[in-house]
C-alpha beads as a LAMMPS data file, in Angstrom:
LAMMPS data file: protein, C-alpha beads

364 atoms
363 bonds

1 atom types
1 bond types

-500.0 500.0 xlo xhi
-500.0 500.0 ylo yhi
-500.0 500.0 zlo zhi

Masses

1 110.0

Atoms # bond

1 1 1 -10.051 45.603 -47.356
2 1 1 -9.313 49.301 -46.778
3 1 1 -12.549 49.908 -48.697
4 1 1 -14.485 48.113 -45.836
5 1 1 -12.406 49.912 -43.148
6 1 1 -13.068 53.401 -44.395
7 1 1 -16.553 52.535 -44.186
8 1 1 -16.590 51.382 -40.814
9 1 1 -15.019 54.870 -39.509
10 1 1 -17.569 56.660 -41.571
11 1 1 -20.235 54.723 -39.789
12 1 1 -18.610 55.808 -35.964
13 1 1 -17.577 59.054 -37.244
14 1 1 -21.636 59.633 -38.362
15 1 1 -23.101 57.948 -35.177
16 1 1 -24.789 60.275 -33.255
17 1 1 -23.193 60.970 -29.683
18 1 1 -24.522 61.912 -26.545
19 1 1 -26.105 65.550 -26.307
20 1 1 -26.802 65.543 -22.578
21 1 1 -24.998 63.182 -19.704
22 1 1 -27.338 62.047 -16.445
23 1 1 -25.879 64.210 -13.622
24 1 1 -27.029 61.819 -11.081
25 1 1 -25.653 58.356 -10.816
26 1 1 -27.444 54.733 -11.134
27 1 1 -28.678 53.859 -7.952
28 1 1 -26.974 51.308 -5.356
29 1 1 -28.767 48.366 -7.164
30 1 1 -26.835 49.132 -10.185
31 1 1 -23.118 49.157 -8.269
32 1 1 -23.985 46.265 -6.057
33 1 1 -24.303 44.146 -9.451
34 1 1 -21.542 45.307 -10.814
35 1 1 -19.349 44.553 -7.333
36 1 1 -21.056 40.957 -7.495
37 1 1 -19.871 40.301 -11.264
38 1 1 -16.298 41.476 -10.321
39 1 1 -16.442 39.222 -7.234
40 1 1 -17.741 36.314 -10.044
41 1 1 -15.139 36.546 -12.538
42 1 1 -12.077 36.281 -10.031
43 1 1 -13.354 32.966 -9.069
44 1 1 -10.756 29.778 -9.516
45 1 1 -11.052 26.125 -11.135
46 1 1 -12.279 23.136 -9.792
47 1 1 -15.395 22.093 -8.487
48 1 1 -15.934 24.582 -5.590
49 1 1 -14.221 27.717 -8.222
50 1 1 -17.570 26.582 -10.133
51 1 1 -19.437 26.970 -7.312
52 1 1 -17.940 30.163 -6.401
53 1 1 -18.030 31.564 -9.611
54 1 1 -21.922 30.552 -10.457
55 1 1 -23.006 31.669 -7.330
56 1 1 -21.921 35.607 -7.406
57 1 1 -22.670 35.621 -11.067
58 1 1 -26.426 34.751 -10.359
59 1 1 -26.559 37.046 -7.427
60 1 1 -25.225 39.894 -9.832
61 1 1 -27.445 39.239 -12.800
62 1 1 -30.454 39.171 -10.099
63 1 1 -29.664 42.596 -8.923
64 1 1 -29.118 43.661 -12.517
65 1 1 -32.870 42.618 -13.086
66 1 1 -34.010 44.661 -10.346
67 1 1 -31.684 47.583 -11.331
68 1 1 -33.715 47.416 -15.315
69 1 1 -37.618 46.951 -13.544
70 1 1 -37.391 50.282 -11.479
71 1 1 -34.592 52.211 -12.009
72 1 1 -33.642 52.030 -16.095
73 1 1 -37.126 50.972 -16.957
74 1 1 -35.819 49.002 -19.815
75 1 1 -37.558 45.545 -20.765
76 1 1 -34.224 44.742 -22.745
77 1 1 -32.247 45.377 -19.706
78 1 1 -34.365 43.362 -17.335
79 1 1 -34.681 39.958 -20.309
80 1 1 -31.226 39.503 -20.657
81 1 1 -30.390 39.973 -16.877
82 1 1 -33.018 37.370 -16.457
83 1 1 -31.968 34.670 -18.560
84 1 1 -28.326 35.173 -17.424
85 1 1 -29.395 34.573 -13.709
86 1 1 -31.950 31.503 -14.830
87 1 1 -28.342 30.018 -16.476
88 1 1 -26.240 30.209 -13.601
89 1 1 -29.123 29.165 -11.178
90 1 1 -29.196 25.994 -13.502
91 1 1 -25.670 25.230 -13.550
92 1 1 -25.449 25.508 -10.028
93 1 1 -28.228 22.930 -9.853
94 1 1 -26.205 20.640 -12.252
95 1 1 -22.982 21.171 -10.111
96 1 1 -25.246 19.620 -6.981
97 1 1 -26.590 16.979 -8.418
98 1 1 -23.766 15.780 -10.117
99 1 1 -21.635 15.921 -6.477
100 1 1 -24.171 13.890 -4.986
101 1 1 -24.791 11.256 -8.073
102 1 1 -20.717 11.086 -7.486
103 1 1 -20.344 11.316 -3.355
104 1 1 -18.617 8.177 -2.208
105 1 1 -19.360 5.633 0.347
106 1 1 -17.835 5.786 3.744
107 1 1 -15.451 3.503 3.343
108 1 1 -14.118 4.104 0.292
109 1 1 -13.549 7.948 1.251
110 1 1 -11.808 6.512 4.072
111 1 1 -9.411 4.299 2.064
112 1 1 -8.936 7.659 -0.233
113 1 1 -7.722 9.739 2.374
114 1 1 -5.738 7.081 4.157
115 1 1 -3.720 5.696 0.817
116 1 1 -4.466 7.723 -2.110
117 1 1 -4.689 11.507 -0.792
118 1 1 -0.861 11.346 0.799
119 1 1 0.208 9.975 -3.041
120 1 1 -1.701 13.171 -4.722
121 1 1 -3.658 11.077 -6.495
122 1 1 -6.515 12.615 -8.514
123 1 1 -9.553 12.107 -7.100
124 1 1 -11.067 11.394 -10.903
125 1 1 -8.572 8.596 -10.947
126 1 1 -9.344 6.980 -7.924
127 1 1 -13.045 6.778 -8.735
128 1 1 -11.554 5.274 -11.862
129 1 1 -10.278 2.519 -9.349
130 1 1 -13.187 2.075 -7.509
131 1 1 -15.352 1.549 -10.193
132 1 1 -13.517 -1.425 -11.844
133 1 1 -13.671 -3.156 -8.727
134 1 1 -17.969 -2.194 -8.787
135 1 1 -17.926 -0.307 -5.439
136 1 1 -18.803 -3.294 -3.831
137 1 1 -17.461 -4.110 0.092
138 1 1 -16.895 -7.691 0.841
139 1 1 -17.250 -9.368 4.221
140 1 1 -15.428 -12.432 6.389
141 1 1 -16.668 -13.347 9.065
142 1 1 -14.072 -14.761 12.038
143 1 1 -12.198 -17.828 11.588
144 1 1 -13.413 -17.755 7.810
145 1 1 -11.158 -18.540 4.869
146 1 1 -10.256 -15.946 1.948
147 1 1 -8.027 -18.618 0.345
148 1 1 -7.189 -21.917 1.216
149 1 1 -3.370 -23.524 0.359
150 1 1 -3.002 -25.289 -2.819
151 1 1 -7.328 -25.238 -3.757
152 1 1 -8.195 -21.474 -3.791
153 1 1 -7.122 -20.026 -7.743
154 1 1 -5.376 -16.608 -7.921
155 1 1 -8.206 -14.641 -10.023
156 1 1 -8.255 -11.471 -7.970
157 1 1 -6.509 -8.582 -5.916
158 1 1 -7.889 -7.664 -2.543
159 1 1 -7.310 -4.546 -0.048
160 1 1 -8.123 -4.975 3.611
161 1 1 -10.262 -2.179 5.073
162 1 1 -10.793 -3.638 8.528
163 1 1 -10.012 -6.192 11.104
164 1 1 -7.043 -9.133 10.786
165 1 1 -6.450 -11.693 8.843
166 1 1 -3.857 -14.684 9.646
167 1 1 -1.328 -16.290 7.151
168 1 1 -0.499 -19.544 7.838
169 1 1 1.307 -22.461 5.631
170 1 1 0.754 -26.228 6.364
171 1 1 -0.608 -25.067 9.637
172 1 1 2.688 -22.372 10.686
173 1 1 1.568 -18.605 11.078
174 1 1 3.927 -16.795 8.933
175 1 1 2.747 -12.842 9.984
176 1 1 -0.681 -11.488 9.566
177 1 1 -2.568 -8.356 7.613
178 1 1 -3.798 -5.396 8.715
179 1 1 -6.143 -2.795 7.671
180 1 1 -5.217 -1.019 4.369
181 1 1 -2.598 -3.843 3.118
182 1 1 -3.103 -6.447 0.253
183 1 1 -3.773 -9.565 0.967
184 1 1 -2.819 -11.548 -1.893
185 1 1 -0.326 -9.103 -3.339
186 1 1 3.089 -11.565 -3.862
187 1 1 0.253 -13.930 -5.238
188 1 1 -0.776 -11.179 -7.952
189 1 1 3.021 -10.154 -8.907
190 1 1 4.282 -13.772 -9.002
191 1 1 1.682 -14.545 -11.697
192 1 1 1.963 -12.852 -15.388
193 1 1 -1.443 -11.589 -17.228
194 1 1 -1.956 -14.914 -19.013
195 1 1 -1.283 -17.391 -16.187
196 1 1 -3.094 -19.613 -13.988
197 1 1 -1.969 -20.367 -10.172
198 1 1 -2.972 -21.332 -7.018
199 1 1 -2.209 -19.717 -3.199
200 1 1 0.617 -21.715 -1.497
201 1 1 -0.645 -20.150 1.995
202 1 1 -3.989 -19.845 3.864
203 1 1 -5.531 -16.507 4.707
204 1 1 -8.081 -16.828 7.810
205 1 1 -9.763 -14.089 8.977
206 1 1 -9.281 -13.803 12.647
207 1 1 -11.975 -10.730 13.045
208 1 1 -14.794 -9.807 11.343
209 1 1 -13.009 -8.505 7.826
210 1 1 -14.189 -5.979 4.888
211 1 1 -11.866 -5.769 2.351
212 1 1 -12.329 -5.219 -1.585
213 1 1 -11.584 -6.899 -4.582
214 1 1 -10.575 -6.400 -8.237
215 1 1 -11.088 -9.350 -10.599
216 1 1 -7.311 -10.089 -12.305
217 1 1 -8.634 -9.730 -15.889
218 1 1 -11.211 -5.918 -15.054
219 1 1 -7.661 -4.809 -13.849
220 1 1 -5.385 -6.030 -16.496
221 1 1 -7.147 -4.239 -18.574
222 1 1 -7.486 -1.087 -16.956
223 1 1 -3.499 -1.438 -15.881
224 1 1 -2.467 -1.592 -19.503
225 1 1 -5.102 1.221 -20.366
226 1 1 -4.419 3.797 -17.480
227 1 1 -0.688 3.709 -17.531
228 1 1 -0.040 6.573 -14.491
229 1 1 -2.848 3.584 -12.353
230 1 1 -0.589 0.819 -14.054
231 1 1 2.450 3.299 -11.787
232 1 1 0.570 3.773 -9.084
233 1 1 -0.359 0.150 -8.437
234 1 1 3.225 -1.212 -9.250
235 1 1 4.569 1.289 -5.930
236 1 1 1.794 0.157 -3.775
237 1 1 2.767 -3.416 -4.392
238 1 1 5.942 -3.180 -4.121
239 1 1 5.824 -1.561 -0.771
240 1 1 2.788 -4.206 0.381
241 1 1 5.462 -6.905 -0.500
242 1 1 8.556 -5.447 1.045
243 1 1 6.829 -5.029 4.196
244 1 1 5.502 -8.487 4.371
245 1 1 9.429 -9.799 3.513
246 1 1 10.064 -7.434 6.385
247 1 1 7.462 -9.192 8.336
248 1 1 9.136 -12.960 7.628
249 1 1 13.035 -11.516 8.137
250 1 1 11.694 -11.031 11.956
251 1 1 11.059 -14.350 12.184
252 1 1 14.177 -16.100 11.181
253 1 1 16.678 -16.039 13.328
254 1 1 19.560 -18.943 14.072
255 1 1 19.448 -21.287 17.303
256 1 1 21.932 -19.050 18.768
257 1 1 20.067 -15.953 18.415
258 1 1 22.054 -14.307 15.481
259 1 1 19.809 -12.519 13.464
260 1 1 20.342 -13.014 9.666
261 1 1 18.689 -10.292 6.824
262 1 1 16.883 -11.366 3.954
263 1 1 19.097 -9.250 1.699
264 1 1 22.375 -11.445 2.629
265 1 1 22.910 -13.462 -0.710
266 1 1 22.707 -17.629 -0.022
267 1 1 20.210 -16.873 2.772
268 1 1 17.658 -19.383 2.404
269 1 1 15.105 -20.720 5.463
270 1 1 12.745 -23.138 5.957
271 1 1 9.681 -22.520 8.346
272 1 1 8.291 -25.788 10.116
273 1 1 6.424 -25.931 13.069
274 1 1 9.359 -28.182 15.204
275 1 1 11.789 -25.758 14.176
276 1 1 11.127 -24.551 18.462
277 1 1 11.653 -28.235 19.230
278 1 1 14.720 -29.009 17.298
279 1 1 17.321 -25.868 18.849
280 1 1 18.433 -26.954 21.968
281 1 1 19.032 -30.500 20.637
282 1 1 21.251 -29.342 17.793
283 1 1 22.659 -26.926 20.204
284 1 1 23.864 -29.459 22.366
285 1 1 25.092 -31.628 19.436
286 1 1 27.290 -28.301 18.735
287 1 1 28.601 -28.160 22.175
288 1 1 29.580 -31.771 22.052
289 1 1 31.319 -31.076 18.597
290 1 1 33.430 -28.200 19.715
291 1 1 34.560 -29.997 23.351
292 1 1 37.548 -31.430 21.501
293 1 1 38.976 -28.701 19.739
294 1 1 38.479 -26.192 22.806
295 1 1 40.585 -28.183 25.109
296 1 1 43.319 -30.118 23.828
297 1 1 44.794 -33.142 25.119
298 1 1 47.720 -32.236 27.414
299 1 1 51.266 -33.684 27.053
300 1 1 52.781 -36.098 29.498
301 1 1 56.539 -35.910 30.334
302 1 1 58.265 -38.982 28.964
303 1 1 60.473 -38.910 32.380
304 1 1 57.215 -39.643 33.939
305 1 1 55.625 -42.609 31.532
306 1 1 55.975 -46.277 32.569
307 1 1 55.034 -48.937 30.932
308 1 1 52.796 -51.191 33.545
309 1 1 52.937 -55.227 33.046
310 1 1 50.753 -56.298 30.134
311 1 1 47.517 -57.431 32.200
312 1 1 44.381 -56.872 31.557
313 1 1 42.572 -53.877 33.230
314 1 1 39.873 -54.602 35.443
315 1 1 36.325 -54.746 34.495
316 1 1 35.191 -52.075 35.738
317 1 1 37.692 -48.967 35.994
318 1 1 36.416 -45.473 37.073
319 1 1 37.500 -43.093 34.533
320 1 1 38.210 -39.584 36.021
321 1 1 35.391 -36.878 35.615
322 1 1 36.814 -34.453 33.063
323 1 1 37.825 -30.830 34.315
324 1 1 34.680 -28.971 34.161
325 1 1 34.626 -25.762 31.819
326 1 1 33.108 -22.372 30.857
327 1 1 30.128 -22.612 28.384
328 1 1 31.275 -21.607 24.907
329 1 1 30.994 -17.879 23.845
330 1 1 28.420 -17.688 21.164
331 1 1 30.048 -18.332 17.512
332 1 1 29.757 -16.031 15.028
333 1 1 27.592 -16.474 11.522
334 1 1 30.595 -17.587 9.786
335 1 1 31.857 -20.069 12.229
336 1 1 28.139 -21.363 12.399
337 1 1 28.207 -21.810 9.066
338 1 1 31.304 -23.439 8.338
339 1 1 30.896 -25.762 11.977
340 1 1 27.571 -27.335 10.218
341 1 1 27.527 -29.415 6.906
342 1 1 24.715 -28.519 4.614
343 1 1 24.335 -32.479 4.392
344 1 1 22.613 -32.566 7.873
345 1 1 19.977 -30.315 7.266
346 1 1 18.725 -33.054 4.308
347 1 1 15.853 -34.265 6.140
348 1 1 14.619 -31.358 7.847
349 1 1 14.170 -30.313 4.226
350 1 1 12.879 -33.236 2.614
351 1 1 10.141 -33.034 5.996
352 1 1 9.744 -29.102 5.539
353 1 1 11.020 -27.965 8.762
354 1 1 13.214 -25.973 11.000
355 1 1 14.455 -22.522 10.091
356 1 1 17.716 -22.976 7.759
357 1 1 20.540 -20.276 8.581
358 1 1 22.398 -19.932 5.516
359 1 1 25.639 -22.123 4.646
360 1 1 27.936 -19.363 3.739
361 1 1 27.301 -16.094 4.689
362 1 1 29.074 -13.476 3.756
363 1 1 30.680 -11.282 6.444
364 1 1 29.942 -8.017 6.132

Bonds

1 1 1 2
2 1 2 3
3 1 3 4
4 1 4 5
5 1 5 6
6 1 6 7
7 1 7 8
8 1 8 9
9 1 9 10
10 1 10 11
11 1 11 12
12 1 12 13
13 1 13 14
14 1 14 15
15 1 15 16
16 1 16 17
17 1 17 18
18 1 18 19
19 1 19 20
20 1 20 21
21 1 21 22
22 1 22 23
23 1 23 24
24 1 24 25
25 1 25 26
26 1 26 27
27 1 27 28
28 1 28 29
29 1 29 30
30 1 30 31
31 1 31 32
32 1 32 33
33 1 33 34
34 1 34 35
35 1 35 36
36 1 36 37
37 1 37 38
38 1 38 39
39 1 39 40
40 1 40 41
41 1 41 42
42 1 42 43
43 1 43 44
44 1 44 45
45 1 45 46
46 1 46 47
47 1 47 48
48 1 48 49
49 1 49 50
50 1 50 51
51 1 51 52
52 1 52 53
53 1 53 54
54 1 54 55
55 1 55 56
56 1 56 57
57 1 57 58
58 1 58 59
59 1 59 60
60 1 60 61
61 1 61 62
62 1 62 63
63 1 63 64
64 1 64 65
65 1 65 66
66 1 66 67
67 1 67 68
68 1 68 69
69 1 69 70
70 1 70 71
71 1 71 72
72 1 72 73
73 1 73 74
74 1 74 75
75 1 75 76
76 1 76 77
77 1 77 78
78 1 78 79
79 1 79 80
80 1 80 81
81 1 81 82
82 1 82 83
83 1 83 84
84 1 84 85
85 1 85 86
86 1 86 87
87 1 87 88
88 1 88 89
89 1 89 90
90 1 90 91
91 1 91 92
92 1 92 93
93 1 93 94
94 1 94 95
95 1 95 96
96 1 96 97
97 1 97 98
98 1 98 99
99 1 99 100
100 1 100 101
101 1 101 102
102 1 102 103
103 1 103 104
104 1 104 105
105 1 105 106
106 1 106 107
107 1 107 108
108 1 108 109
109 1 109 110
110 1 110 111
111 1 111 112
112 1 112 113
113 1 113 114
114 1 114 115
115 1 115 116
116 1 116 117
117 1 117 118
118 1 118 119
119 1 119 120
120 1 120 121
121 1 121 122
122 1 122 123
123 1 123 124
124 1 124 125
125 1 125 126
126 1 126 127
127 1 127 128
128 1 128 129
129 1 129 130
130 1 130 131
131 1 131 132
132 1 132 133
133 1 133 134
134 1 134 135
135 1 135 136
136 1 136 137
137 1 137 138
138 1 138 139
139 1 139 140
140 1 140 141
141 1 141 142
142 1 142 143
143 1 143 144
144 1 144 145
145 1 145 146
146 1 146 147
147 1 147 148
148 1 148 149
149 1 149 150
150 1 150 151
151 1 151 152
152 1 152 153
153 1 153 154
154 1 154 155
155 1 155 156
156 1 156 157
157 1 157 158
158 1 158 159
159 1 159 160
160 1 160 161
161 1 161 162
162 1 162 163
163 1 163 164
164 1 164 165
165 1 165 166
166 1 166 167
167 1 167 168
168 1 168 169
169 1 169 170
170 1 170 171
171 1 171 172
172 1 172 173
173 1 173 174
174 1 174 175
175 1 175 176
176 1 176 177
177 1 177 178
178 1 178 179
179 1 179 180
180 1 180 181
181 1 181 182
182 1 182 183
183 1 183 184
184 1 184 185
185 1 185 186
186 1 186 187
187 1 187 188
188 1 188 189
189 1 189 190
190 1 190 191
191 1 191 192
192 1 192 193
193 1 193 194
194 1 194 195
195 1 195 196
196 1 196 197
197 1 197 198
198 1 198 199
199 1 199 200
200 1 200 201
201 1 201 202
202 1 202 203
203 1 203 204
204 1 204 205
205 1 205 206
206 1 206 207
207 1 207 208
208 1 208 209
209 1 209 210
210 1 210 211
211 1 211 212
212 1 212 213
213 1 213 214
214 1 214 215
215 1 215 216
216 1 216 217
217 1 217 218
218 1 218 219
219 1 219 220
220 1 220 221
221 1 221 222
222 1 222 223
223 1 223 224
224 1 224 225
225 1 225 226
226 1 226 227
227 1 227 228
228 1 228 229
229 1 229 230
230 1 230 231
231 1 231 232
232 1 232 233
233 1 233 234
234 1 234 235
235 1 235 236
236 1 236 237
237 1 237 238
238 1 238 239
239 1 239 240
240 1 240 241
241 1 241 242
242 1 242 243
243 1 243 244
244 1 244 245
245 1 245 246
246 1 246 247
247 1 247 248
248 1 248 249
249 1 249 250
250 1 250 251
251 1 251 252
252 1 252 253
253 1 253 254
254 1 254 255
255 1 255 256
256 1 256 257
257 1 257 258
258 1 258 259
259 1 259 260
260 1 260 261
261 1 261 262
262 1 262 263
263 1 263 264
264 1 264 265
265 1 265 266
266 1 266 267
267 1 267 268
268 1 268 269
269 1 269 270
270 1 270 271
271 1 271 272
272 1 272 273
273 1 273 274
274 1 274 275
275 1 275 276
276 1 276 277
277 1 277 278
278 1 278 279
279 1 279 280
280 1 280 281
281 1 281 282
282 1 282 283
283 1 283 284
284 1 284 285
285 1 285 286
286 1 286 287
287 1 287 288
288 1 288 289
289 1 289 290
290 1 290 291
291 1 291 292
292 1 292 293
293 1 293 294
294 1 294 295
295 1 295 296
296 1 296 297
297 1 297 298
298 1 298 299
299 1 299 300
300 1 300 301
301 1 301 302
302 1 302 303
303 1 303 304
304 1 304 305
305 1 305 306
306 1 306 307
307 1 307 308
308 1 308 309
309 1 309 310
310 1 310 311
311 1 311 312
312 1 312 313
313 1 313 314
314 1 314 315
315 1 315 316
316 1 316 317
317 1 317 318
318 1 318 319
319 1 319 320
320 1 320 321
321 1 321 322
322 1 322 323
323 1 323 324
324 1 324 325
325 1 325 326
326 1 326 327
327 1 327 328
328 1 328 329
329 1 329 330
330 1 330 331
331 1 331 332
332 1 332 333
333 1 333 334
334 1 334 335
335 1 335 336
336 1 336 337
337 1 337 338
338 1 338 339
339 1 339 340
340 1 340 341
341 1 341 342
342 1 342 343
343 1 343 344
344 1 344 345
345 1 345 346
346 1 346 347
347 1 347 348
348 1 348 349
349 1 349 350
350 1 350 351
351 1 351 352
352 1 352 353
353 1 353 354
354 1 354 355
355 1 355 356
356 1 356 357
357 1 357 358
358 1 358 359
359 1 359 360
360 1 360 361
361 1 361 362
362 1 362 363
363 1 363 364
């Protein structure tokens, strides 16, 4: 080892070095190359760092060639400058082509910046998305089915681009979808890799729809292989599904206008299309029911009872009109609760109608 290393220093210490040094300097040529390399090197990562960083590295090793053809006069020189400049011309070329082969359609950029670009999501992954559902935008026309109650099988995942689609069960709307939700996403969670179901709603477009779909078993497998898009689509579900809950807890309210939330443990409802019909008469049947115990029966003075004769009272004996009263203040959800038996609510169930408030709510 130190042989080899005294050798090498004999070698530099016996090169010959320069007699004379050029007192003028290399022309501008020569400096603006150099400035363009610098300018090349300091460029970043990423797609437009490559373009950055090709670009002022060709424009530099094109000025070197012209800096070796007239001012050094060396063919060495202007080769090597050449074939430099002929690579990063070539990569640049590479860098276009492959932006265009991997340019997205209109509506898919769309749907990146509206849901995926807020998230940070890579833009590698999402293409990783798009291709397992085969880029391919599917239309409904208006007033045309996605899936029909108890017939259509849950075998894929769909995302609503544009218009409005209606959910409806045994003929009730129950909220509808809008651009950039899922529209069979409680359908996808309730169902595990392996089994088979069918929709218990109906989804009808009421606009001309485009939406996109990923068959269940292409995204299985690409869940359980990409596990950050296996993260990714577990928080856009979830949200999807809270919102549509969201959507429902509007909807149920009690006959007397209390508002009950879907979070409130033994809350459980019932959506029928009489539900409208069937307030005021159970209203009234509440009114009638409470009559007694808001106004007692007052006490008569013994001093003031006498017995009549025993005869029979006549046969027909006007009765005086009770003393009119105030309407009832509006109960609260526990006296609602505990006023109505869960037995008379039976066969509203057994028909499927009427909106159930809950049977013992807590109070909070």
């Amino acid at each position: 080892m130190s042989a080899n290393s005294s050798r090498a220093g004999q070698l530099l210490l016996q090169a010959s070095a320069c007699i004379s040094w050029k007192q003028d300097v290399e022309g501008a040529v020569y400096h603006l190359a150099n400035c363009l390399l610098l300018l090349g090197f300091m460029g970043g990562s990423g797609v437009y760092g490559c373009f950055y960083f090709f670009g002022f590295l060709s424009a530099g090793y094109l000025c070197c060639v012209l800096w070796g053809w007239f001012s050094a006069c060396g063919l060495d020189i202007v080769l090597w400058s050449f074939l430099l400049a002929v690579f990063c011309l070539l990569q640049l070329a590479h860098l276009v082509y492959r932006l265009r082969e991997d340019t997205l359609a209109e509506e898919f950029d769309l749907l990146y910046k509206t849901l995926c670009l807020p998230l940070q999501v890579p833009l590698q992954t999402y293409k990783e998305i798009v291709h397992c559902c085969e880029k391919q935008v599917l239309t409904l026309a208006t007033e045309q089915t996605y899936a029909v109650e108890g017939e259509t099988p849950i075998n894929r995942l769909s995302l609503l681009l544009s218009g409005r689609v209606r959910v409806s069960q045994d003929g009730q709307f129950l909220h509808y979808i809008f651009p950039y939700q899922f529209m069979d996403s409680p359908e996808w969670e309730s169902l595990q890799p392996s089994e088979e179901g069918v929709f218990q709603v109906t989804l009808t477009a009421e606009t001309s729809c485009s939406y996109i779909s990923w068959p269940r078993k292409s995204l299985h497998l690409l869940l359980t292989k990409e596990r950050y898009i296996s993260c990714l689509f577990s928080a856009l579900l979830g949200y999807d599904i809270s919102e549509k809950l969201y959507t429902l807890n509007d909807k149920l309210f009690a006959k007397f206008g209390l508002r009950f939330d879907i979070r409130l443990p033994s809350l459980y409802h019932v959506l029928g299309p009489t539900a409208a019909d069937a307030g005021p008469e159970s209203e009234k049947g509440d009114e009638e029911a409470c009559e007694p115990a808001a106004s007692p029966p007052q006490a008569t003075p013994t001093s003031l009872q006498q017995t009549p004769p025993c005869s029979p009272p006549p046969a027909a004996t006007n009765f005086p009109a009770p003393p009119s009263r105030a309407r009832l203040s509006r109960p609260d959800s526990g006296i609602l609760a505990s006023r109505i038996p869960l037995q008379s609510y039976s066969p509203v169930i057994s028909r499927g109608q009427a909106p159930l408030a809950p049977t013992h709510t807590p109070e909070l």
